[in-house]
DOGU-936171 format. One line per 8 residues: number of its first residue (from 1); for each residue x, y, z of N, C-alpha, C. Coordinates in steps of 0.1 Angstrom, whole numbers, plus 5000, padded with zeros to 4 digits. Example, Ala and Ser with C-alpha at 12.3 -4.5 7.8 and 13.67 -1.06 7.14 Angstrom:
1) 5132:4943:5078:5123:4955:5078:5132:4967:5078 ~ 5128:4978:5071:5137:4989:5071:5129:5000:5079
***
This chain:
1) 2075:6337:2702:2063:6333:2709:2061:6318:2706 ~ 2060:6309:2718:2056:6300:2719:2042:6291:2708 ~ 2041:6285:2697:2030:6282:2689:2020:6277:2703 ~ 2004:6282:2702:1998:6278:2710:1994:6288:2723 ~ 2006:6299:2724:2011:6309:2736:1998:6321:2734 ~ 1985:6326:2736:1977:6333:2738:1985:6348:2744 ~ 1989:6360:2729:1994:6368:2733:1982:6375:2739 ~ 1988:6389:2747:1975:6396:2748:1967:6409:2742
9) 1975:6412:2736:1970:6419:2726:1967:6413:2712 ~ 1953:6414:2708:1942:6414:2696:1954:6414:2682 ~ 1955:6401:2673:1962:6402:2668:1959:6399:2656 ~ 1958:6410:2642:1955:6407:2631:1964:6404:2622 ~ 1967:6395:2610:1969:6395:2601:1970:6402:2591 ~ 1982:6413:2584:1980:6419:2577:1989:6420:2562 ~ 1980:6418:2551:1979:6415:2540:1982:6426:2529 ~ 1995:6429:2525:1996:6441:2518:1991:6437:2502
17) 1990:6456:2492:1985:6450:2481:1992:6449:2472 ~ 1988:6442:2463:1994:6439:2451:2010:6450:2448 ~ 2022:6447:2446:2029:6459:2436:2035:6467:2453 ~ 2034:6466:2463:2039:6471:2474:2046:6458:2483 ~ 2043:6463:2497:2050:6453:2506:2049:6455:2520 ~ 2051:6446:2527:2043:6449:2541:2051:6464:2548 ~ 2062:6465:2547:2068:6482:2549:2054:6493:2546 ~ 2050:6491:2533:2045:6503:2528:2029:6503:2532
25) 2028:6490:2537:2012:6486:2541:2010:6494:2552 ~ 2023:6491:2561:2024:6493:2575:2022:6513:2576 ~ 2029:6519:2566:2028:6529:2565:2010:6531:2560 ~ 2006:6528:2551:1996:6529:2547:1985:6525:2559 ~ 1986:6520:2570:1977:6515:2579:1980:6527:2594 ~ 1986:6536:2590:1991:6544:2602:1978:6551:2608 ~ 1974:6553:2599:1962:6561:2609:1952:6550:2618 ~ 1950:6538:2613:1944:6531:2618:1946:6522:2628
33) 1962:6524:2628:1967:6516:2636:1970:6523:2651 ~ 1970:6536:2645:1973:6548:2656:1959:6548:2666 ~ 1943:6543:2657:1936:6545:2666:1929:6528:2677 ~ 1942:6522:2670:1938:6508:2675:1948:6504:2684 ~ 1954:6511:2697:1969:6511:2707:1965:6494:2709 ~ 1956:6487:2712:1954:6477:2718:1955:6463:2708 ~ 1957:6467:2697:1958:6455:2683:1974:6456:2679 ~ 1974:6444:2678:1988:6441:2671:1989:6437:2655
41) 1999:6441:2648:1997:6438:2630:2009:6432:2628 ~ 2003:6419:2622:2009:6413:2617:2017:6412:2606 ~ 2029:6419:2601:2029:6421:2587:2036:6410:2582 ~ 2028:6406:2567:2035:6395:2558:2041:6404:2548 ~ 2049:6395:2543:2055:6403:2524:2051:6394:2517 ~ 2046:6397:2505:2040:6386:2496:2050:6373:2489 ~ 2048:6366:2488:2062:6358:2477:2066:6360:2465 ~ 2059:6369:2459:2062:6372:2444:2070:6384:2441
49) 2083:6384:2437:2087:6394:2435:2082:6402:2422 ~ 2081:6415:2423:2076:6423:2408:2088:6422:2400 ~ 2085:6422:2386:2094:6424:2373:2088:6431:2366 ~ 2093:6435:2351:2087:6444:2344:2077:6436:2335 ~ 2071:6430:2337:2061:6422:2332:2049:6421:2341 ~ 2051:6428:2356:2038:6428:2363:2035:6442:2362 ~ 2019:6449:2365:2014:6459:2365:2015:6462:2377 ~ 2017:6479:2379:2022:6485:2390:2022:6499:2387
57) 2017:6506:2399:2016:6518:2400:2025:6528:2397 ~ 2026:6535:2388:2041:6544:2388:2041:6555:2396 ~ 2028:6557:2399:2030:6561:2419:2033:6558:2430 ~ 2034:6543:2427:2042:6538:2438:2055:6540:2439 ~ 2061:6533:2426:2077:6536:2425:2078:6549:2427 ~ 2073:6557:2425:2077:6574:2427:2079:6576:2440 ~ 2067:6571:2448:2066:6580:2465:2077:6569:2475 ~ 2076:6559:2471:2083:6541:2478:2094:6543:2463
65) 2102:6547:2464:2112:6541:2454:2123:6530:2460 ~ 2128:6522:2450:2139:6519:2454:2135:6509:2465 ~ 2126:6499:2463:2122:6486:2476:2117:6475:2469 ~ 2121:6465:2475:2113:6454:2466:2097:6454:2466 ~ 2092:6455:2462:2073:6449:2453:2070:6437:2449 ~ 2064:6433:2457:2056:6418:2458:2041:6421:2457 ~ 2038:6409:2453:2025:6403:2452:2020:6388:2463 ~ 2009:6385:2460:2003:6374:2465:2003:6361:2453
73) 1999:6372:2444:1993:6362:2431:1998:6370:2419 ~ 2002:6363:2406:2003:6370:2397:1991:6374:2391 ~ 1987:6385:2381:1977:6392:2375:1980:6392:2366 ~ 1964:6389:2360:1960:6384:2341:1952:6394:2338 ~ 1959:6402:2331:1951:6417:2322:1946:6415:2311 ~ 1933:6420:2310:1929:6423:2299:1939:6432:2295 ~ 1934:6439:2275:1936:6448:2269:1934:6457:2273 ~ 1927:6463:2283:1931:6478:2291:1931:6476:2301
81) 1936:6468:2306:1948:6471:2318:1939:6464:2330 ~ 1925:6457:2330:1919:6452:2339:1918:6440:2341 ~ 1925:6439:2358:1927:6424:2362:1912:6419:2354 ~ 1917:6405:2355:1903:6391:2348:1908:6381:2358 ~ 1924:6378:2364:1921:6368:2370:1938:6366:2373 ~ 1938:6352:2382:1953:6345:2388:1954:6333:2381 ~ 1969:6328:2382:1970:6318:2376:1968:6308:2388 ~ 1963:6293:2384:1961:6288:2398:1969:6282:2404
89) 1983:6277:2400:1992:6275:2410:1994:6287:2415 ~ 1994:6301:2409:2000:6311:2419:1990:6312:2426 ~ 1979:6308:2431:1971:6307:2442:1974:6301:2451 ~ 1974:6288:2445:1980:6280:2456:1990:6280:2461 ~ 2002:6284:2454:2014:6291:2465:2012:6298:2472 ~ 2004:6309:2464:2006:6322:2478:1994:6319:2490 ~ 1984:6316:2490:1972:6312:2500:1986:6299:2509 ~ 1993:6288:2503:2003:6278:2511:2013:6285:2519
97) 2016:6298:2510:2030:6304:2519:2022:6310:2532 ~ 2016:6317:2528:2006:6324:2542:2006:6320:2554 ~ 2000:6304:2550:1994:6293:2560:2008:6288:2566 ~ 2017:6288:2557:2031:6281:2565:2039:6295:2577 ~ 2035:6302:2568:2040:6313:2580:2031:6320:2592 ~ 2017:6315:2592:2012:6311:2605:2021:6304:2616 ~ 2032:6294:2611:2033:6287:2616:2047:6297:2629 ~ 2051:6307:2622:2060:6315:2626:2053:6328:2633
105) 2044:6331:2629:2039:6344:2637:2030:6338:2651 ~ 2027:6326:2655:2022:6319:2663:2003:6331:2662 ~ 1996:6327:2672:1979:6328:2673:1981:6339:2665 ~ 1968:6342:2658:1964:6351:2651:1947:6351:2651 ~ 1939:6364:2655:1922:6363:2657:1921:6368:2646 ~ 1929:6375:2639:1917:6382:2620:1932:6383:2615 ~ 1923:6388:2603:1930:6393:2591:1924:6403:2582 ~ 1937:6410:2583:1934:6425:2576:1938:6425:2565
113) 1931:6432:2552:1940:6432:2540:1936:6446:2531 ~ 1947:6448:2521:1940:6458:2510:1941:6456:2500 ~ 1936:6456:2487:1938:6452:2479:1938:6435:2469 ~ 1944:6435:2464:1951:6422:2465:1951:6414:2475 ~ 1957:6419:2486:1956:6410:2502:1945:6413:2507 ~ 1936:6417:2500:1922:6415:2510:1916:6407:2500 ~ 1915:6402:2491:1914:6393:2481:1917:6378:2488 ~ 1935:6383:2491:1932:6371:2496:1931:6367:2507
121) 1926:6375:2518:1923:6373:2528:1908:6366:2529 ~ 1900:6369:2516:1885:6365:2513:1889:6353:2513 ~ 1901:6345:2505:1896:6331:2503:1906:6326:2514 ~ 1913:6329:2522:1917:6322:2533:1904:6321:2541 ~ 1895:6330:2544:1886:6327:2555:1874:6315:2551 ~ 1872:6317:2537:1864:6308:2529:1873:6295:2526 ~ 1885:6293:2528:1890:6282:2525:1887:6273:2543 ~ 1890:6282:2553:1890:6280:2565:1877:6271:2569
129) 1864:6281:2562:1855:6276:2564:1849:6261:2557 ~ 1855:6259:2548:1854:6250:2542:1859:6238:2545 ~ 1870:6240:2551:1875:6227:2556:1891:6227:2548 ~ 1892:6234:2543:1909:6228:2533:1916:6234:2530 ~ 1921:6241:2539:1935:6242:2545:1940:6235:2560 ~ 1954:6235:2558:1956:6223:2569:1967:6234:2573 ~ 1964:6241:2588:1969:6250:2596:1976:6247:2604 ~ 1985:6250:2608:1995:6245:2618:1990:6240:2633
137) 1996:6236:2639:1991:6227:2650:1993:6246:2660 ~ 1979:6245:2672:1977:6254:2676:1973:6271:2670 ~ 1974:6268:2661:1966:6284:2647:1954:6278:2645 ~ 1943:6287:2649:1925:6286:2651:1922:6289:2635 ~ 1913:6288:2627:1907:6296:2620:1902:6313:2622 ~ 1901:6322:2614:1904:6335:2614:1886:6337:2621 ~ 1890:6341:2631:1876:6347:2637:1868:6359:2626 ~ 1877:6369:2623:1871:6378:2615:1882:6385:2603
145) 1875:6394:2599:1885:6400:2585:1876:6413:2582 ~ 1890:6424:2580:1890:6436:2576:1892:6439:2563 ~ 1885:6444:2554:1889:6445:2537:1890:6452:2533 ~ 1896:6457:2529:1899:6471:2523:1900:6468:2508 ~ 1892:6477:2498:1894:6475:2490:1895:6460:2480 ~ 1887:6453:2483:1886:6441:2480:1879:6440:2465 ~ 1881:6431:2456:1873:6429:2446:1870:6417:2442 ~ 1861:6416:2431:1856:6399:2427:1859:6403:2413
153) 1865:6394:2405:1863:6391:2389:1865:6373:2386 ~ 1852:6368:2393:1853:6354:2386:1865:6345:2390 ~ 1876:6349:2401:1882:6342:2410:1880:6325:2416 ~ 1870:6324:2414:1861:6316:2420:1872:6301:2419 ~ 1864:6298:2405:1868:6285:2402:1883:6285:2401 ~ 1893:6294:2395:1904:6291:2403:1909:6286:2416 ~ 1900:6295:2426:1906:6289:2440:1899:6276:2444 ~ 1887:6270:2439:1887:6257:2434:1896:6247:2430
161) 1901:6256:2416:1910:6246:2410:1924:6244:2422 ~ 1928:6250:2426:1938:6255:2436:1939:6248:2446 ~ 1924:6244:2453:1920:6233:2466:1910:6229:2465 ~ 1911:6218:2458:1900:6207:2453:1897:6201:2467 ~ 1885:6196:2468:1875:6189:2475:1884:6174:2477 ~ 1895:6168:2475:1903:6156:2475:1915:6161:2490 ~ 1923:6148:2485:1932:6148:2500:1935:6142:2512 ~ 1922:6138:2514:1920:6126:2527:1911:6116:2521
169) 1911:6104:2531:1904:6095:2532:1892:6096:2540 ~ 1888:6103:2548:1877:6103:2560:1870:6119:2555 ~ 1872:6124:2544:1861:6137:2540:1870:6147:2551 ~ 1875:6148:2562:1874:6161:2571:1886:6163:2567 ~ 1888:6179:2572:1899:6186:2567:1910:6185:2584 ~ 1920:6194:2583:1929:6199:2598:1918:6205:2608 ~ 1907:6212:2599:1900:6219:2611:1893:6211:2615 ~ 1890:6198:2615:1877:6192:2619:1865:6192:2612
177) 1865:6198:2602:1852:6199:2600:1853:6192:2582 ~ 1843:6188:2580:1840:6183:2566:1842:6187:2553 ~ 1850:6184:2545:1856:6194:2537:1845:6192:2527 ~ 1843:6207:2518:1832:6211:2513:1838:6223:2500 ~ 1833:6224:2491:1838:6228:2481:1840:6245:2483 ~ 1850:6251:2479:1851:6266:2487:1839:6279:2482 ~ 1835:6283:2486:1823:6293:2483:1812:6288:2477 ~ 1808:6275:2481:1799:6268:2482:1786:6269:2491
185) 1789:6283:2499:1780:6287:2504:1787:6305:2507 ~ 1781:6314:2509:1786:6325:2513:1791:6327:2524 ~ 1803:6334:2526:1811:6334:2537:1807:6339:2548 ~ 1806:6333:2561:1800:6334:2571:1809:6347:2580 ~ 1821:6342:2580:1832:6345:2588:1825:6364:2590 ~ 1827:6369:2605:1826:6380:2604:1833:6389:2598 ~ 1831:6397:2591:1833:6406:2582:1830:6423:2580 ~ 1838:6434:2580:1837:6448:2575:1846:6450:2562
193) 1841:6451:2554:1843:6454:2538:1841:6474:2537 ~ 1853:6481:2530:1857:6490:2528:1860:6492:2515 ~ 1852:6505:2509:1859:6510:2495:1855:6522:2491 ~ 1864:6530:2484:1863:6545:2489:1853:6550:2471 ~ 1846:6558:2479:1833:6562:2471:1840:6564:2453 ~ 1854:6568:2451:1860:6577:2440:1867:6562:2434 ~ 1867:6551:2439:1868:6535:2435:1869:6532:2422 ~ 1876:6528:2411:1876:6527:2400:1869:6511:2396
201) 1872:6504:2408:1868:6492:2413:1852:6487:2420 ~ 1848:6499:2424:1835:6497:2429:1825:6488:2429 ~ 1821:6487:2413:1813:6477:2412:1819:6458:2417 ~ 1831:6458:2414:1837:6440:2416:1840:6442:2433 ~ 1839:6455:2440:1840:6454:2453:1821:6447:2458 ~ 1814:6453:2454:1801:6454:2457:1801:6439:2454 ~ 1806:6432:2444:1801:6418:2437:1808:6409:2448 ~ 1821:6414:2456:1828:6405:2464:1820:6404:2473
209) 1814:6414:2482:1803:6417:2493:1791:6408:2493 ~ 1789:6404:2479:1779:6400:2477:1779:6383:2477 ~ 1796:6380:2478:1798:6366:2483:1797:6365:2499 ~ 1795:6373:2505:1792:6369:2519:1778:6369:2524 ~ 1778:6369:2532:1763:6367:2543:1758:6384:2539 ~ 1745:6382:2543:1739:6401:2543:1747:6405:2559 ~ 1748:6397:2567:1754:6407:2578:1766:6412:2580 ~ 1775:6404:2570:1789:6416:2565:1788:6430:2562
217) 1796:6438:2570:1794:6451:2571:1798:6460:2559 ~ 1795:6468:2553:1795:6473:2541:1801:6492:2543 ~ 1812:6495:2546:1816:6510:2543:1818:6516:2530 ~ 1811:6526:2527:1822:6535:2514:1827:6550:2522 ~ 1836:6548:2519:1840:6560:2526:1849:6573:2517 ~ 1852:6589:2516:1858:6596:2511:1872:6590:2504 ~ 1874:6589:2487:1882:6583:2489:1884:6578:2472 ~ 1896:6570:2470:1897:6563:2460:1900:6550:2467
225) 1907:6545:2456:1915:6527:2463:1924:6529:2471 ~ 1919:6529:2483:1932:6532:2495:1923:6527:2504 ~ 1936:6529:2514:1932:6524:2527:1926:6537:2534 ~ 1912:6536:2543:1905:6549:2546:1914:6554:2559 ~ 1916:6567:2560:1920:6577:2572:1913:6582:2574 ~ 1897:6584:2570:1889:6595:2575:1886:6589:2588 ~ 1884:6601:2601:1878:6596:2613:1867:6584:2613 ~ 1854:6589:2606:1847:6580:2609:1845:6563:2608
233) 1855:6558:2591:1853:6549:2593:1865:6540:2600 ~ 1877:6547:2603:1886:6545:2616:1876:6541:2629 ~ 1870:6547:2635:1859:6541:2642:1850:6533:2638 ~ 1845:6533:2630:1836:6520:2628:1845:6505:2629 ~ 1861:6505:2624:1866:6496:2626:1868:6488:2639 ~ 1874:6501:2644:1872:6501:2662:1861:6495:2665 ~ 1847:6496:2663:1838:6490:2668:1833:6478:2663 ~ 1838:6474:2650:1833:6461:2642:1844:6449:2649
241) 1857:6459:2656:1866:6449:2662:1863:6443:2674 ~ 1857:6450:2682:1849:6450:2694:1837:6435:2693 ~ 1829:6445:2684:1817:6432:2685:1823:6416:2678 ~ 1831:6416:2671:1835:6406:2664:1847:6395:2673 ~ 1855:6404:2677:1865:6394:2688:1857:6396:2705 ~ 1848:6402:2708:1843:6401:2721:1855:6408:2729 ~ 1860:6419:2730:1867:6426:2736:1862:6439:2735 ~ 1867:6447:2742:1869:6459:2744:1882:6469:2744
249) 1880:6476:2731:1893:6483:2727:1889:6498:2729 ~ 1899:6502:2742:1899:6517:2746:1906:6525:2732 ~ 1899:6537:2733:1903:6546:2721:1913:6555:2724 ~ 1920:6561:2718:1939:6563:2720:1933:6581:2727 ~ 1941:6581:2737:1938:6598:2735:1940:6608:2730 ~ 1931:6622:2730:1936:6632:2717:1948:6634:2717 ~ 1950:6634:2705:1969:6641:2702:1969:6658:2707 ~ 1975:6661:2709:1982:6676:2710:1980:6680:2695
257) 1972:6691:2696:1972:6699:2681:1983:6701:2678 ~ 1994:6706:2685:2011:6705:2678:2016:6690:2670 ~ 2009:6683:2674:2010:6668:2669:2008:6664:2659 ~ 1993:6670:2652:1984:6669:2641:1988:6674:2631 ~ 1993:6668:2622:1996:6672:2607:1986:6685:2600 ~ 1996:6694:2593:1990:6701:2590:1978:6701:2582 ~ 1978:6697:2573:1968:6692:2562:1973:6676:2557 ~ 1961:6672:2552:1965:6655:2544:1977:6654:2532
265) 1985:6650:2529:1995:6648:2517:1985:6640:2510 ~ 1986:6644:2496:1987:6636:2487:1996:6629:2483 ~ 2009:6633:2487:2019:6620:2483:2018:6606:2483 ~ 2013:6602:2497:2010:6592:2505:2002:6586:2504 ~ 2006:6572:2496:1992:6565:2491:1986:6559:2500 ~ 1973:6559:2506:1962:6557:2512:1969:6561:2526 ~ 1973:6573:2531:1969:6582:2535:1965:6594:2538 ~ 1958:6598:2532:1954:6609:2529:1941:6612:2517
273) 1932:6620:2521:1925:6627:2511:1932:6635:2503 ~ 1928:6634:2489:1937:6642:2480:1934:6653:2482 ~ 1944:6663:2479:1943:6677:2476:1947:6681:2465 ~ 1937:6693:2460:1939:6702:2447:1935:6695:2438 ~ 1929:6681:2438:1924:6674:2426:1929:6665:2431 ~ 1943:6662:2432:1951:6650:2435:1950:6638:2437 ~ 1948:6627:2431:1942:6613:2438:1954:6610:2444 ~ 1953:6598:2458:1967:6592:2460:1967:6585:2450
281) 1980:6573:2451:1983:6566:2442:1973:6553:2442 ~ 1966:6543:2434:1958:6534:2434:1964:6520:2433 ~ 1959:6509:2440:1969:6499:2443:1966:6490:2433 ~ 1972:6482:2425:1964:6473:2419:1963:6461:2420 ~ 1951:6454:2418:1946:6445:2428:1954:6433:2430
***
């Protein structure tokens, strides 16, 4: 596609999470993508290959064996095992690779993320808004963003340190507009934020929410750290996509009950409600 070329179908950016990879995202987004025929997904792979020095799900490797596992950023653990934070050049690589491979997937209206990639999908749209990132000639700023599973732990001043307020001579950034220090105000960018009631994360999801505007949309839905499958909030997306890009997205028609899976797998991380107790597997962030 021509950089500049207005495809026609609604095209998001999609951000897998930490310890997986856009393959497994892509699987992980099936239900949602099943009810969105008129959106296109963009999948990235993170730049960080996993080693045995990064934290990672051994649910993952079990159900996805045998695939490479990336990240966006590396992760700084506390003593039990809970992110505290990134290092800041790995910010600023992975937020720079992103932006350079705009340059390859040509127009993009949002971005979707889980986990980790919806982390950093928060500070692309806040970096956007701020003025500092320098986007490829013909790539807009992200109209809106989908988050799944998103969280806050004091990120902040990293992605500061990462993209300091310096760089030009005339204050403005690529977008035009006056560069301003990042989350220097709450994020405007339209926004639906997602996180499943059984959340181990809950509270640093609630604290990320709470960097945006009150009109950012707020779901909890049936669920742990996954991506949601329940009907409902599959539709609500459907409609947060609607009012946010100004389109109209027809809804897919019913499947053939021969079509419909018998019951949800727990195998399948963030598809599915667990069964028998079962959590799926949890991403980390």
């Amino acid at each position: 596609m021509e950089v500049g070329e207005r495809p026609k179908k609604l095209r998001l950016l999609a951000l897998h999470g930490g310890g997986t990879n856009a393959g497994i995202f892509r699987q992980q987004l099936q239900m949602v993508a099943r009810h969105l025929p008129e959106v296109e997904f963009v999948y990235l792979d993170g730049p960080i290959v996993y080693d045995e020095s990064f934290p990672i799900d051994q649910n993952i490797l079990r159900v996805f064996p045998n695939q490479v596992y990336r990240y966006w950023f590396k992760i700084s653990m506390d003593n039990n095992g809970v992110p505290v934070g990134f290092p800041v050049e790995d910010v600023r690589n992975g937020i720079n690779y992103i932006v350079s491979k705009l340059q390859e997937t040509g127009p993009i209206d949002g971005v979707i993320g889980f986990s980790q990639g919806a982390i950093a999908a928060t500070m692309l749209v806040a970096l956007c808004e701020a003025g500092l990132l320098e986007l490829p000639p013909g790539i807009s700023p992200f109209k809106f963003c989908v988050l799944f599973s998103p969280s806050y732990f004091g990120w902040i001043d990293t992605i500061r340190q990462a993209f300091p307020v310096t760089g030009t001579s005339n204050g403005v950034g690529s977008t035009g507009k006056h560069r301003v220090e990042a989350f220097s105000s709450l994020v405007a960018t339209a926004a639906a934020l997602y996180a499943g009631e059984e959340d181990p994360a809950l509270q640093r999801f609630h604290d990320l929410h709470a960097l945006c505007v009150p009109e950012a949309e707020k779901h909890i839905h049936p669920g742990s750290h996954m991506v949601p499958i329940d009907p409902n909030s599959v539709e609500t997306i459907r409609v947060f996509l609607e009012k946010a890009a100004g389109v109209v997205l027809n809804k897919p028609p019913p499947r053939p009950l021969s079509a419909r899976p018998q019951s949800a797998r727990a195998s399948r991380p963030g598809s599915a409600r667990p069964m028998s107790g079962a959590r799926p597997p949890e991403q980390k962030q």
